[in-house]
Structures are given as structure tokens and as C-alpha cells.
N, C-alpha and C positions, 0 to 999 in steps of 0.2 A: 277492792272486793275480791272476795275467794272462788276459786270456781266452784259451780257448783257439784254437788256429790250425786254420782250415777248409783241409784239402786241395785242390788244386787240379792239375788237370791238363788239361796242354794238348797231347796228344801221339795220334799214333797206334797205339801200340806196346800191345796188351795188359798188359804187362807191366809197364810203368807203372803202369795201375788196377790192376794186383795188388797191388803195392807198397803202396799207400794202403791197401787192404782189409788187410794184416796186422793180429800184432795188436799195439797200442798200448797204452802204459799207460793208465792208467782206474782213478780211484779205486773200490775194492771198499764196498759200502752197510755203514756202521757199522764200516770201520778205523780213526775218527780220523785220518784224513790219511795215512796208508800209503797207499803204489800200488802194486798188483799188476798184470801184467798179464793183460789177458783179450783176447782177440777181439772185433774191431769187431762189434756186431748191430745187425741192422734189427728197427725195432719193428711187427711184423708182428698187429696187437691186429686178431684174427677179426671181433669185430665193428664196428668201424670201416673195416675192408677193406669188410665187407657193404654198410654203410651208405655208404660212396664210391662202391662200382658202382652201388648202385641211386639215389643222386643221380644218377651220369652216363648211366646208361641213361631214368631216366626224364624227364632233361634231354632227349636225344633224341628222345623221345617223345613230351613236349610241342612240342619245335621244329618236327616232323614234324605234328603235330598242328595248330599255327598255317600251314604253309604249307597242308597240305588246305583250311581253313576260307578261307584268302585265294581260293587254286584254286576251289572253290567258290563263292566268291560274284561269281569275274569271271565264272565261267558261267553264272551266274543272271543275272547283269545283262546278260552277252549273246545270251540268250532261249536257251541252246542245250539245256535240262532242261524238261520238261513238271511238270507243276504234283505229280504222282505221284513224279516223282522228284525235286526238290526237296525231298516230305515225308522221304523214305526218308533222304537226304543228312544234313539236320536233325536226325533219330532216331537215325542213326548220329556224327555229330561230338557231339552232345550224350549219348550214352552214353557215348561215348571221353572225355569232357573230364570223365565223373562216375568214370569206371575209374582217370583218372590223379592224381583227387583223391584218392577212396580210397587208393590204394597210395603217394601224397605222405606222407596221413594213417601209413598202415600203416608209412611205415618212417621217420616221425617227422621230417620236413623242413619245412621252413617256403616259402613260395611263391616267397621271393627267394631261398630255397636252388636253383632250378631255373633260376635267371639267372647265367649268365656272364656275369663282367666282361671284354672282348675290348679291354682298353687303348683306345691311340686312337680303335678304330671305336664304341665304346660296350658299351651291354648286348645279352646275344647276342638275348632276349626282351622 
């Protein structure tokens, strides 16, 4: 058997991608090699969707997270926070950095799960 061929379209014409979205043959699960046709579908699994937004949300939230903690420490170093607020700063980025484990943990990601690889420029974290 041949592999099968990936559509491609180079056009600006809606109706082009229509064309590709019809439906196509596709072996039916348990014909023995009969083709029926069916309609093209996206595999649209709930909870994999779930588990993608909340990798990229809380990829955001980390990255967000890492520049506050930079921000902050160039204003510590350039005397512009009194020693009170410092504490407060500290109390807060180290809650926020226990809130984004937890919910790492909670939706079962691994810590290089929340690293983009950004090609040439490197990892995003």
C-alpha cells in the first residue's frame, strides 16, 4: 500500500479548502480493506484539548512569571524598594511560583512540558 497523499493548498479562494475538507475515501474500522466513504474529521479528544490550553496558558504564566521575578530583582538592585517592600515582592512571586506548580502538577505536565522550543532563537524558558 502507498502512503497516503497530504493535501495541500496554495490558493486564496475559499473554495479550494473546501474541496480538500470533502469527503474522501477512508477505510471503514473492521471492512477488510473495503472503502467506504466517510467525511474528513478532526480529532477533537475533550480531554486532550483541555490538557493543551492549560499547557499554553500556564506556559504564559510561567513566562510572565519569570519576567516579574527579573523586573524585580533589577529594582532591588537599583535600591528603588524599601526593605518592606522587597518582603511583600518575595511573598508574592514565591506564592505565584507554588500556585503554577500546583496546577503544572494538577493538569499533569512535566516542567519541560512548559518550555517552548522557538527553533533558531532557542527555548522560550
Amino acid at each position: 500500500m502507498g502512503s497516503p497523499e497530504l493535501a495541500q493548498i496554495e490558493s486564496n479562494a475559499p473554495s479550494d479548502f473546501a474541496q480538500v475538507m470533502k469527503v474522501r475515501p477512508v477505510p471503514e474500522p473492521g471492512s477488510r480493506g473495503v472503502q467506504r466513504v466517510r467525511p474528513a474529521r478532526l480529532n477533537l479528544d475533550a480531554n486532550h484539548t483541555k490538557n493543551g490550553l492549560g499547557q499554553l496558558v500556564l506556559t504564559l504564566v510561567k513566562l510572565l512569571h519569570e519576567l516579574l521575578e527579573r523586573q524585580a530583582i533589577r529594582r532591588i538592585e537599583a535600591g528603588a524598594l524599601n526593605d518592606e517592600q522587597i518582603e511583600r515582592l518575595g511573598l508574592t512571586l514565591m506564592r505565584q511560583a507554588q500556585e503554577i506548580e500546583r496546577l503544572r502538577k494538577e493538569f499533569g505536565l512535566e516542567e519541560e512540558d512548559l518550555n517552548l522550543a522557538l527553533g533558531p532563537l532557542g527555548n522560550l524558558l
